[in-house]
Structure formats: C-alpha cells, structure tokens
C-alpha positions as CSV (number, residue, x, y, z in Angstrom):
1,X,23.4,-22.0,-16.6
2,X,26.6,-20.2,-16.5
3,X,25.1,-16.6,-17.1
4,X,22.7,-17.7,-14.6
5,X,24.5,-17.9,-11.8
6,X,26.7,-14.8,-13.0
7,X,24.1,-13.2,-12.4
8,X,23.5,-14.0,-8.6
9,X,25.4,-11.6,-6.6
10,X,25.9,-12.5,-3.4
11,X,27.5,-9.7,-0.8
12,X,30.6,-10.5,1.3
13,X,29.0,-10.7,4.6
14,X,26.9,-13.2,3.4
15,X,29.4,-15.2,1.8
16,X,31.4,-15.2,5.3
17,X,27.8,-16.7,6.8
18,X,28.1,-19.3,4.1
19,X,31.5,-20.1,5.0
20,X,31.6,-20.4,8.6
21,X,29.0,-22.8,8.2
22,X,30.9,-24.9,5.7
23,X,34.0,-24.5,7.7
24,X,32.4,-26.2,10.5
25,X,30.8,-29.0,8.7
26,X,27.4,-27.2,7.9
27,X,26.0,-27.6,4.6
28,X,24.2,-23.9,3.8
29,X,22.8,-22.0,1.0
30,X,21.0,-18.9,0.1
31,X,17.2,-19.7,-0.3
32,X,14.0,-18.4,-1.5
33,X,13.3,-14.8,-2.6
34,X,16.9,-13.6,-2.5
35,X,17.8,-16.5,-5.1
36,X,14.9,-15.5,-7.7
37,X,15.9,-11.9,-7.0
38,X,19.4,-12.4,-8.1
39,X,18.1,-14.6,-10.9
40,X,15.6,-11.6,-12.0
41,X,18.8,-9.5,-12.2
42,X,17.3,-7.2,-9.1
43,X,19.8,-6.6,-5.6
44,X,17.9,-8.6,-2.9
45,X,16.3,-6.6,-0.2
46,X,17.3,-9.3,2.6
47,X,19.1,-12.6,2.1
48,X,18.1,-15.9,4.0
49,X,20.3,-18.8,4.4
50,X,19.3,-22.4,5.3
51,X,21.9,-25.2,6.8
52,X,21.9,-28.5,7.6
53,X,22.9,-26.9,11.2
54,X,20.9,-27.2,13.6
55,X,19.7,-24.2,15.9
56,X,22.0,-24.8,18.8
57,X,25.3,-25.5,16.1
58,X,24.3,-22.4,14.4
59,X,24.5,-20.1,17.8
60,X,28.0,-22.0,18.4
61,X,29.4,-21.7,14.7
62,X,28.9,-17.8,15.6
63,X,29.5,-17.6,19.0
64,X,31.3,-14.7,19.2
65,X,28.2,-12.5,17.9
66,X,25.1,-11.6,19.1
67,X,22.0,-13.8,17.9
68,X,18.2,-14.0,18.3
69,X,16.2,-17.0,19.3
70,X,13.9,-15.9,16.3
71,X,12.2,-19.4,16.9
72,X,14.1,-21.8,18.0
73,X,11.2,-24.2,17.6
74,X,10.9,-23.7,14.1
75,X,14.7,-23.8,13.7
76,X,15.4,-20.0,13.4
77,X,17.7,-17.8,14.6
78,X,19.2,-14.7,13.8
79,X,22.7,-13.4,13.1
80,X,23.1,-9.5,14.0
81,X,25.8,-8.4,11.6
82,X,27.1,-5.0,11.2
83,X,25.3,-5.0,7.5
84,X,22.4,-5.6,9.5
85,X,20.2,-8.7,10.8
86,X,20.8,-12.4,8.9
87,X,18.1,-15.2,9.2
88,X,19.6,-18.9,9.4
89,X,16.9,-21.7,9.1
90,X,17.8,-25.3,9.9
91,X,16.7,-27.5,6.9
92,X,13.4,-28.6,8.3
93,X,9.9,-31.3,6.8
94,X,6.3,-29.8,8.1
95,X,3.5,-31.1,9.6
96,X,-0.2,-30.5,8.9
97,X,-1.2,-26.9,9.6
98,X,-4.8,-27.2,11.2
99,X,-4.7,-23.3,12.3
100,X,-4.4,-23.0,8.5
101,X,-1.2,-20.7,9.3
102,X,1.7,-22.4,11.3
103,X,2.9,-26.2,11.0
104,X,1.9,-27.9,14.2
105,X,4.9,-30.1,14.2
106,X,8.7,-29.3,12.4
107,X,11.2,-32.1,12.1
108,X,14.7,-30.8,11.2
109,X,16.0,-32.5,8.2
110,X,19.7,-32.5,6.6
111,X,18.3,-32.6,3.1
112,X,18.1,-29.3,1.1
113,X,15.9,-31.1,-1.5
114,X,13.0,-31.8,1.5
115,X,13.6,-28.3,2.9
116,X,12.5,-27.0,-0.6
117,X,9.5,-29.2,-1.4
118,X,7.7,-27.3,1.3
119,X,7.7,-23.9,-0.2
120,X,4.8,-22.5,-1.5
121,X,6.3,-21.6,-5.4
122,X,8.9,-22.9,-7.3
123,X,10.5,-19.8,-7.9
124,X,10.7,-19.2,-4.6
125,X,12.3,-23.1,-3.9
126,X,15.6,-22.7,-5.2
127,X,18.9,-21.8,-3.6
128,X,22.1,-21.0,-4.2
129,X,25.9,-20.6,-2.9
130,X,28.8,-19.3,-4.1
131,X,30.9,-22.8,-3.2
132,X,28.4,-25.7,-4.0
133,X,26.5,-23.7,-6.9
134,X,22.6,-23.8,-7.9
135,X,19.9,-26.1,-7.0
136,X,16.6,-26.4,-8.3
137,X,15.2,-29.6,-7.9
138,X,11.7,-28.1,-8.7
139,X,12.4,-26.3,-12.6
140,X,11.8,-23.0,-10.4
141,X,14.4,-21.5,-13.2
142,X,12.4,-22.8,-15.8
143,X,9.4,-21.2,-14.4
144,X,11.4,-17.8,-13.8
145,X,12.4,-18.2,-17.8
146,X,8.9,-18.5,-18.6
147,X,7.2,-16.2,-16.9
148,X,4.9,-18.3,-14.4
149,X,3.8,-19.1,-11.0
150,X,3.3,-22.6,-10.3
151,X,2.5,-24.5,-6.8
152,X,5.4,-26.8,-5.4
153,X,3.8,-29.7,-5.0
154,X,0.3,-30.4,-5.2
155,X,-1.6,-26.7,-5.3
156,X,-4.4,-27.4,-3.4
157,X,-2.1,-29.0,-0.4
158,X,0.0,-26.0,-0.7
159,X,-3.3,-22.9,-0.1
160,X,-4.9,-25.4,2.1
161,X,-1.7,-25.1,4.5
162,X,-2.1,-21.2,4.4
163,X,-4.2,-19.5,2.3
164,X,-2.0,-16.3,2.7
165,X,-0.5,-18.2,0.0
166,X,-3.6,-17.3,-2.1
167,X,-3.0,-13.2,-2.2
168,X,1.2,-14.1,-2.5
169,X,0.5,-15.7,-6.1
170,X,-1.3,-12.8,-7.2
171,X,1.2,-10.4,-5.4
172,X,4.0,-12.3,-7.4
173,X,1.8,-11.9,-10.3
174,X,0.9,-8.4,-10.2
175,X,4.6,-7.2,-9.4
176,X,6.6,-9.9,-11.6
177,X,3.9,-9.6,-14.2
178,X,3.8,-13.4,-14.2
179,X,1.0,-15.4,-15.1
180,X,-0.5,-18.0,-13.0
181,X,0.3,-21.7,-13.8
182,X,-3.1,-23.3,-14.7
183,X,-3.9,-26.3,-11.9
184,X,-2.4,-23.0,-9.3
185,X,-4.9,-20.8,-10.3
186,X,-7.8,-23.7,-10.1
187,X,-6.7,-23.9,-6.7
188,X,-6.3,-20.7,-5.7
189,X,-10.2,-20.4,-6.6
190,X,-10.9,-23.3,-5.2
191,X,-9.7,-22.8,-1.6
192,X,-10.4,-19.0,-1.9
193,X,-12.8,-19.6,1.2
194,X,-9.5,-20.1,3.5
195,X,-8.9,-16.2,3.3
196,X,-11.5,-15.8,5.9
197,X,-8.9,-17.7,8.8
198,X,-6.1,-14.7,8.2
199,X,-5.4,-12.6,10.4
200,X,-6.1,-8.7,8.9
201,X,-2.8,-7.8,9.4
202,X,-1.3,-10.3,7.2
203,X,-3.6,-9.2,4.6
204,X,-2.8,-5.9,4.6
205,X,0.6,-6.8,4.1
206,X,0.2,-9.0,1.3
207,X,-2.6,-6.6,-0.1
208,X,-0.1,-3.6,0.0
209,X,2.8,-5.4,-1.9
210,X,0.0,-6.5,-4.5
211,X,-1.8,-3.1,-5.2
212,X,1.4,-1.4,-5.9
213,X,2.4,-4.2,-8.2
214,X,2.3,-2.7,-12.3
215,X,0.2,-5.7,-12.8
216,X,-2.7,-5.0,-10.0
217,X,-5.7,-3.7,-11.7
218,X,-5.2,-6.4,-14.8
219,X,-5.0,-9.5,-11.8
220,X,-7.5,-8.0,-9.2
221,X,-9.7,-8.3,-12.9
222,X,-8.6,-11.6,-13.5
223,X,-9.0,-12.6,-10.1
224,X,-11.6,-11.2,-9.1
225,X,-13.6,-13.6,-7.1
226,X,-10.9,-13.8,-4.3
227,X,-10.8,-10.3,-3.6
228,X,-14.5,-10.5,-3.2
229,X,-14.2,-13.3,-1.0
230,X,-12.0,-11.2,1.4
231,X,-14.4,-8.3,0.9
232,X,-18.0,-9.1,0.1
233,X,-19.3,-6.1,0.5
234,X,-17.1,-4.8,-2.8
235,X,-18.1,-7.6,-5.0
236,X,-22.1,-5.3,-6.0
237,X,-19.9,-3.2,-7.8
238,X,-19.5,-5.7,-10.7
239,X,-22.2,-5.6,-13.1
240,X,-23.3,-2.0,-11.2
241,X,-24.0,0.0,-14.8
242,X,-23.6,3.2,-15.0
243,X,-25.7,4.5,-18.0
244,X,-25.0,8.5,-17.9
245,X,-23.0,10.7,-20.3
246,X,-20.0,10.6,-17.6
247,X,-19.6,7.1,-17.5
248,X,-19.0,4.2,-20.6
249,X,-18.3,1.2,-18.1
250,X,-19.6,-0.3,-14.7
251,X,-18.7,0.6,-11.5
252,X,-16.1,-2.6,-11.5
253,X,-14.3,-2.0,-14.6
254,X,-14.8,2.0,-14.0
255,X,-12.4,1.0,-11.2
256,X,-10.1,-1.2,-12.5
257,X,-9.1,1.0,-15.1
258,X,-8.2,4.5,-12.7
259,X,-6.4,1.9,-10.4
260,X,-4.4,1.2,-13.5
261,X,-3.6,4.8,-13.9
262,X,-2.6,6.1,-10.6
263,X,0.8,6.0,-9.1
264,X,2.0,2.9,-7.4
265,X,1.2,4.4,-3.9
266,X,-0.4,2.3,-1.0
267,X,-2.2,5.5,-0.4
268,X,-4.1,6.2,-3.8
269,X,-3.9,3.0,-5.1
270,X,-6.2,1.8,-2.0
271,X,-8.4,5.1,-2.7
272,X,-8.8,3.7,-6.3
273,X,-9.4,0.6,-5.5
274,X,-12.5,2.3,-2.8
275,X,-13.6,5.4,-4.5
276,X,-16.8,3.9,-6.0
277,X,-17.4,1.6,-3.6
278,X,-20.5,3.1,-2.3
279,X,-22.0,3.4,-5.7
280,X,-24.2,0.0,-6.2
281,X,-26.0,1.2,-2.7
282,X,-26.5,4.9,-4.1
283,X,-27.7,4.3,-7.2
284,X,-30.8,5.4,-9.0
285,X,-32.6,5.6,-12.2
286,X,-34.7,8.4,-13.7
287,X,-37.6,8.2,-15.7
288,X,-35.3,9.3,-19.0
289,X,-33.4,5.7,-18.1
290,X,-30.3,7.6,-16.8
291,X,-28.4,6.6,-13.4
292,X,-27.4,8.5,-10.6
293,X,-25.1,7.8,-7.4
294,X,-26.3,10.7,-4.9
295,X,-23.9,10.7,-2.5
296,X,-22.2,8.2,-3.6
297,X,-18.4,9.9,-2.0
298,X,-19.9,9.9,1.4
299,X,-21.2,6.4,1.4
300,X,-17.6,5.4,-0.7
301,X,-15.9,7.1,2.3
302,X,-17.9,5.1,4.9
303,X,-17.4,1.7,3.4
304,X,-13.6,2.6,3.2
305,X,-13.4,3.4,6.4
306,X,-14.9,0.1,7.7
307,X,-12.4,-1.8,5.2
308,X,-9.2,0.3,6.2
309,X,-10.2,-0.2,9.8
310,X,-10.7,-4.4,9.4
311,X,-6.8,-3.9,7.8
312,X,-5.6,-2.2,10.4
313,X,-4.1,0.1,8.5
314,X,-2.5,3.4,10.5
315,X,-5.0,6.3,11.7
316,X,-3.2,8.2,9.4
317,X,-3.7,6.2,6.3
318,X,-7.1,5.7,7.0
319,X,-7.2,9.4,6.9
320,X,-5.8,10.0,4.1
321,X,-7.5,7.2,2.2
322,X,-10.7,8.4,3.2
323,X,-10.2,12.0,2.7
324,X,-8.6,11.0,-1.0
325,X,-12.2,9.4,-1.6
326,X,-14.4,12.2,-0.1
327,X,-13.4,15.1,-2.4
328,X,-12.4,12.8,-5.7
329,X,-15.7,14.4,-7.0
330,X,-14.5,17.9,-6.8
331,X,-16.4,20.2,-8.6
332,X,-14.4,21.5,-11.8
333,X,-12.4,24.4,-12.1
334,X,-10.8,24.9,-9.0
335,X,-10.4,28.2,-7.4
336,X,-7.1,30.0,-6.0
337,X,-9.0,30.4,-2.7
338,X,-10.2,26.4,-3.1
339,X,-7.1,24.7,-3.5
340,X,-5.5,27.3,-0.2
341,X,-8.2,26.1,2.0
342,X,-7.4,22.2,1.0
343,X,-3.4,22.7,1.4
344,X,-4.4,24.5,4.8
345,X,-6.5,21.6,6.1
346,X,-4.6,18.3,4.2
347,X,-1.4,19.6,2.9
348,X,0.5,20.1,0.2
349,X,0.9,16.1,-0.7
350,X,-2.5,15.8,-0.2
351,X,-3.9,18.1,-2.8
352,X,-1.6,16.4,-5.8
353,X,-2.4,13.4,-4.6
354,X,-6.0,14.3,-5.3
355,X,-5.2,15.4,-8.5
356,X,-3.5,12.2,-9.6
357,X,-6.5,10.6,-8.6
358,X,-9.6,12.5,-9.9
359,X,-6.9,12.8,-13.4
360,X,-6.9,8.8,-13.0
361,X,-10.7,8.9,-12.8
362,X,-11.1,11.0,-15.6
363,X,-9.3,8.9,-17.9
364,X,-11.9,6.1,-16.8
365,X,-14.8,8.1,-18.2
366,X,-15.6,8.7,-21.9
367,X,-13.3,10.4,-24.1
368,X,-15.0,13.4,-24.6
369,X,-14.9,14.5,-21.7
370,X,-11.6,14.2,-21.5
371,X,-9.9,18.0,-23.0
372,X,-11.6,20.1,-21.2
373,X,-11.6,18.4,-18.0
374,X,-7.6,17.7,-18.2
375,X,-7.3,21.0,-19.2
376,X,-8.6,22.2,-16.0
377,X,-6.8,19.4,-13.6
378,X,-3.4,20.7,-15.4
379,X,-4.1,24.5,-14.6
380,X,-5.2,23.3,-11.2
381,X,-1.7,21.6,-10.2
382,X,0.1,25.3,-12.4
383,X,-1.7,26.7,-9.8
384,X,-1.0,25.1,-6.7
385,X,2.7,25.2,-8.0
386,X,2.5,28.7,-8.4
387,X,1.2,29.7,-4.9
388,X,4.6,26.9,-3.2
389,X,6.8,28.6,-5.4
390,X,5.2,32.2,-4.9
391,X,5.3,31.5,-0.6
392,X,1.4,33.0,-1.0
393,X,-0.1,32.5,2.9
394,X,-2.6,29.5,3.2
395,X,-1.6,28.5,7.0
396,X,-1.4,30.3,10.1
397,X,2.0,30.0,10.0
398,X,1.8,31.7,7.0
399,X,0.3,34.8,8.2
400,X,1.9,37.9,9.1
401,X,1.4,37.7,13.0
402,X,0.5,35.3,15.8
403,X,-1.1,35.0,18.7
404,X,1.8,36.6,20.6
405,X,0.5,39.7,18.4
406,X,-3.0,39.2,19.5
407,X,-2.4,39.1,23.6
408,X,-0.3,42.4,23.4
409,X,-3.4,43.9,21.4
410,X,-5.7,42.8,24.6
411,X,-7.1,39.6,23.1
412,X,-7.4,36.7,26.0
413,X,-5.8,33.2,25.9
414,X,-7.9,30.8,25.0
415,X,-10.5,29.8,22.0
416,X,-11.5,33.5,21.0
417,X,-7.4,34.2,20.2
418,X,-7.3,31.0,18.3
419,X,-10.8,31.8,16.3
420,X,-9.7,35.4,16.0
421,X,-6.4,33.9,13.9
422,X,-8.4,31.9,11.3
423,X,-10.5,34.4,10.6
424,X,-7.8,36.5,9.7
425,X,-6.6,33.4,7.9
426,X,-9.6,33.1,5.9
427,X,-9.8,36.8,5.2
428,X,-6.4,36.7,3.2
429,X,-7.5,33.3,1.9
430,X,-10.2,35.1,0.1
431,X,-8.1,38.3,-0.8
432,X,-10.5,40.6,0.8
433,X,-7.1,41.3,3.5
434,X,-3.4,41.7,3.1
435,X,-1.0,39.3,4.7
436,X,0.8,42.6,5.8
437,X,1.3,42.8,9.4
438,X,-0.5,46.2,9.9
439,X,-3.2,45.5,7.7
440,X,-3.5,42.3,10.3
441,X,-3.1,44.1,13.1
442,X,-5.6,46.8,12.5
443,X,-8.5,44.4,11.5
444,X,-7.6,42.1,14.9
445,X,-7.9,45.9,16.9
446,X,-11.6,46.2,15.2
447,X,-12.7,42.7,16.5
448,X,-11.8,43.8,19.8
449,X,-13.4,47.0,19.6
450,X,-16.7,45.3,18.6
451,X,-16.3,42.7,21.0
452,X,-15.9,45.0,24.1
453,X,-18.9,47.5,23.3
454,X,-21.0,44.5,22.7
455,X,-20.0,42.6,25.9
456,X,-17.4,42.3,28.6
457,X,-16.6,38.7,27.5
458,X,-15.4,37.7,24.0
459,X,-17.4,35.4,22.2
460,X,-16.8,34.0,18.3
C-alpha cells in the first residue's frame, strides 16, 4: 500500500486546501480522477476535493479569497487560486435522476463512504489526503491493479442514472486500455437505448476523449452496437463487403483498422471513423461479381457533415473533417502543381494530414498494393517538404506583387483585380510563368491591353 500512496503526489496548493479545511474542523480529501491519476503514476490535470463542509462553511473557511457559487445546490463551489481554479464538493447522497442526467434531489452527507457509492466506477471512487491517507471502500485499487472497469454499485442503476456513463466506460477503456468488468458491460448493452436523452454536446465530449484513446478502433469493435445506437445511420457499414482487388475486408472492419492507424487527432481520427460512411448507399455490383462505391467520397462527406453538425462540433472542424473525407480517394501520384493548389486552398497542415490518412487507408487494403502505393505517398510528403523548405510560391502572398501593383498598372478595385491575381497565381502554379516581379508585371500589362480593346469595362 505504501508505494501506493508514494506515488500520489499531491501539489502544495492543494495540500493548503486540505488543511484549512481540517484546521477548521472539515474532514476533506482528494477524489475521483485526480486519485486514480496519481495511482496510474500520471500528474493530474485538475484536482477535486470533497469535505464534510458544507457550501456556506466552505466560502467562510476561505473567506479571504474569491469563490464561485459553481452550484450551490449541488454543494459546489469553487476556490480561485493563483495555480488556478479548485472545485470543493460537500459530501453529498443522490436522488433518482428522471431527466436521466442530473439528481432531482441532493442531501449533504458527512460520510465519505456515501459520497463514493454514488460514482459511476470504482476507480474513479477513491480518495485520498496527505494527513488521513487512502480510502477505497469499493477495491477501486484492486480494479486499477487489474486492469478493469467495473460499476459502483449495481451497473444497471448506475447507466440508468445517466447514460453518459455508457461512452465514459468505453472512453476509460479505450485510453486506460482497460477491459470492461463483465455484469458492466452487460449493462452498458443493455441500457444502450438511454444515449438517445444526451444532449450532443456531451457526446462530443465524451466521443472526443474516446476516439483519441490507443484503444479506440479495438472497443468501438468490441462495442460496436452502442455506437450504432447513437448513430444508426453508420451501423449499414457492418457486413457492407467489399469484393474488389482494392479491398480484403467490409466497409466496418475496412474502418476500424485505418482508425487504428492514424494519429490520435480529434480531427482524422473522426475522418476515419466517417470516410466510408457513404459506401453501403453507393454500392454496386457488376456482372463479373465485383463491387463498386461510385461516389462514395461525396456521399461519405454528406453523411459526415450531418453527423459533425448533430455534435456540434466547430465550423472549422466540420470543415476540415469533411474536406479530410472528400479528397481521401486522391488519385495516385501527386503532382508538384497538385499538392500547390491543395496547400493554397487548405493549408499546409491540411495536406499531411491527408497524407496520414489516405497512408492509414492504404494499410487497410491488401498487401499488394501496398509498395507501390507507399512509395508514392512518401515521395508526395518529400515533395511538399521540399517546396516549405524551398519558399516555392503556392499563395498570393507568395507571389511577387499585389494588388497595389495591379491599381498603379490601371487595373480597377474590385473583383477583376482580385481575378486578375489568381490567375497570375495559377500561372506560376503551373510553371508556365515566373514568380519574378517583371515577368508578373508584364503578363498583368497584357490582360489590360486585351481587356481595353475588347471593352471599356473589365470583365474575367
């Protein structure tokens, strides 16, 4: 037990929290994440202490700082430190949640042991302080040593109170690499149909931790009926064969396996996760007994975009989700000219991003495919490194004049300047022009000339 709690490290502010409470006759320990953190040998990200204090002897144990009434009601408030903002929790029992979210009644309660048994896992129902030492009233250390996620209590009470619950044991499972205690993962099947009361914003937050776990692809596998029972419309890919000379597994598993290979990014992760989605709805057979997915990006992109959207997930992850998925299928080598026009439009980021995942969806494919595809990726990424390092123009920021340029030549403000530029752009894009200023200058001097013996007005 010794090494145990050794191995809890617990930072001075937090210890002053501790004692202050104490001090005033306050029982109070560290609880929850921070405590399995420290256990797990990782620094806590944020530390949460619970007292037998109630909300009002809390504010007057620190009256000489600033607080917030996080909610009072629910016996919260928090300490603003100079380290930064402290949560401190009065010991509290809870009611029935009939909104399946929120307890509709709290009762504060000067037991730790009762504060604990309402916790959705035991490894997150321990606590711990530096003066009264480690409790664990529900083997949550035991469960920690072994590997495993178990319900506190009765599993079924415990994703029947919130089913957010549900996606936390497989985000604890994908990122601890835990498995799932048996009678908890009954349950979490079992009330699977609960996921439909969450709010999409607590979803996406759950569903973000979880997909950039090192154990997503293998649990979204295992559990693979709850994902579907958030998103129906994603469960057609299981079972959606795929019998062509690119592919050697269905859609699903197709999948699984390049959301297993790409980097632990929100971003392409989610793109992995979508790429194929559109598949089942595009498919087709010939008369020779092979499949095709037509179109199958565009529709993948569409359905992603309704999904991302239900999340409410950021315009610009949407955006880059959905661009990620459009051009996954891109056409193999790729020119110098290509990979310009996609730093110009996306960005730099953008364009190895893409790489990572159409190198992810390669390795999903049959092996033979494999050298001379990777072979081309690899020169692909040489050469996008090659024209960063080389400062070769893809932008209009890039090019050797502006628009300043343009009005002293006699071009008008407005969209013939602005159309003027990119054609310019696209000129030394292609290599057919110099990004030499004269060079520049001289072709922007023929548009005009063309333009004014054609017509008084500009047009492009």
């Amino acid at each position: 037990m010794s090494a145990w709690l050794d191995s809890i490290f617990c930072p001075s502010h937090i210890t002053g929290v501790l004692e202050q409470l104490e001090q005033q006759g306050h029982e109070a320990w560290c609880v929850g994440g921070c405590v399995r953190d420290g256990l797990l040998g990782h620094i806590p990200s944020d530390w949460d202490i619970a007292t037998a204090a109630e909300p009002q002897e809390i504010k007057a144990c620190f009256s000489g700082l600033p607080t917030i009434d996080t909610g009072l009601r629910h016996g919260t408030v928090t300490l603003l430190l100079p380290e930064g903002p402290t949560e401190i929790t009065t010991f509290r029992i809870e009611g029935d949640y009939s909104d399946s979210r929120r307890p509709d009644r709290v009762w504060f309660s000067k037991s730790l042991r009762e504060d604990l048994s309402r916790r959705d896992f035991t490894i997150n129902a321990m606590a711990y302080s530096p003066s009264r030492g480690f409790a664990d009233p529900f083997g949550g250390r035991e469960d920690l040593e072994k590997g495993l996620i178990r319900c506190v209590g009765n599993p079924e009470k415990r994703f029947s109170e919130d089913a957010l619950r549900i996606l936390r044991c497989l985000r604890f499972s994908a990122v601890l690499g835990f498995s799932v205690e048996a009678s908890t993962a009954k349950a979490a099947f079992e009330k699977k149909a609960g996921l439909t009361l969450l709010s999409w914003e607590r979803v996406q937050a759950e569903l973000r931790k979880l997909l950039c776990g090192s154990e997503a692809a293998q649990v979204l596998g295992r559990y693979k009926e709850i994902l579907f029972a958030l998103f129906p419309e994603l469960s057609s890919m299981e079972g959606c064969e795929q019998k062509n000379p690119y592919h050697c597994f269905d859609v699903w598993e197709h999948t699984l396996k390049v959301l297993a290979a790409v980097p632990a990014e929100f971003s392409l992760r989610m793109a992995a996760l979508l790429h194929d989605c559109g598949k089942p709805a595009c498919k087709s057979t010939d008369t020779a007994g092979v499949d095709h997915f037509f179109g199958h990006s565009k529709a993948s992109e569409a359905m992603a975009e309704e999904i991302l959207k239900k999340l409410r997930c950021s315009a610009l992850e949407i955006q880059e989700i959905c661009h990620l998925i459009r051009f996954h299928s891109q056409e193999l080598p790729f020119t110098s000219q290509r990979i310009k026009r996609i730093f110009n439009c996306f960005g730099e980021g953008f364009f190895f991003s893409l790489l990572c995942l159409m190198q992810a969806d390669l390795r999903a494919q049959p092996a033979v495919l494999w050298e001379e595809r990777f072979a081309q990726l690899a020169q692909a990424e040489a050469m996008a490194k090659a024209i960063l390092e080389k400062k070769e123009c893809f932008s209009l920021k890039d090019l050797a004049i502006n628009g300043n340029d343009l009005l002293k030549l006699g071009f008008p403000q407005g969209k013939s300047l602005g159309d003027a530029l990119k054609d310019l752009l696209e000129q030394v894009i292609e290599g057919s022009l110099a990004n030499e200023r004269q060079a520049l200058l001289s072709q922007a001097k023929n548009y005009l000339c063309r333009a004014t013996k054609t017509t008084s007005k500009l047009k492009w």
